[in-house]
Phi, psi and omega in degrees: 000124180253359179104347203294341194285312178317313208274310192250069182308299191338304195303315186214046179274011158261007191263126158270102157345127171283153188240087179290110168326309213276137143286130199340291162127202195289162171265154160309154196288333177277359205253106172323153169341281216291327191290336184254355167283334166296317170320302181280002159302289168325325191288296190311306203255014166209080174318342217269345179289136158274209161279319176278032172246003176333257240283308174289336150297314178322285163350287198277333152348299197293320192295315173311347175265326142347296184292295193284076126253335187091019190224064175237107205272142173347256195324359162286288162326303192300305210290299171319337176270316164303326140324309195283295195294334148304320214258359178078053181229020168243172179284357202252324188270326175323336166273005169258333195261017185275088169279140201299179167281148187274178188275146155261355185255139179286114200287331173331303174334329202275352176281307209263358152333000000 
């Protein structure tokens, strides 16, 4: 994250998001205990995940079950934290990662009404 949507809003304060439905779900099935419990900690304390954050949860699931086990090495850490941090699961990425609501309304509807 470099900041630019803060620093240059204009540019992109016309940008639409994809509005993904499906909720993150269940952890996949490959996954250890300990690795999927970190998964549903994530589902919990960072709602805003979907389905098209599946493969980078995973990623940190596994490294965060690593960490509370005690055998998760420096260059580990550095990878979980820049996970956490794509993923708005620090404090400094968190404000990004609150997305508007999408319009329920078409503004086109109001021609054909």
């Amino acid at each position: 994250m470099t900041g630019q949507s803060v620093v240059r809003r204009k540019k992109f304060e016309s940008r639409i998001e994809p509005v993904v439905d499906d909720p993150l779900g269940d952890p996949p099935a490959f996954l250890k205990p300990a690795a999927a419990e970190a998964w549903e900690e994530f589902r919990r304390l960072m709602p805003w995940l979907n389905r098209s954050h599946r493969g980078i949860t995973e990623l940190a699931s596994i490294l965060q079950s690593r960490q509370a086990a005690g055998v998760l090495a420096v260059p580990g850490q550095t990878l979980l934290l820049r996970f956490l941090g794509s993923m708005g699961g620090t404090p400094a990425a968190s404000r990004f990662a609150v997305v508007p609501e999408p319009e329920n309304e078409d503004p086109a509807m109001r021609y054909f009404e």
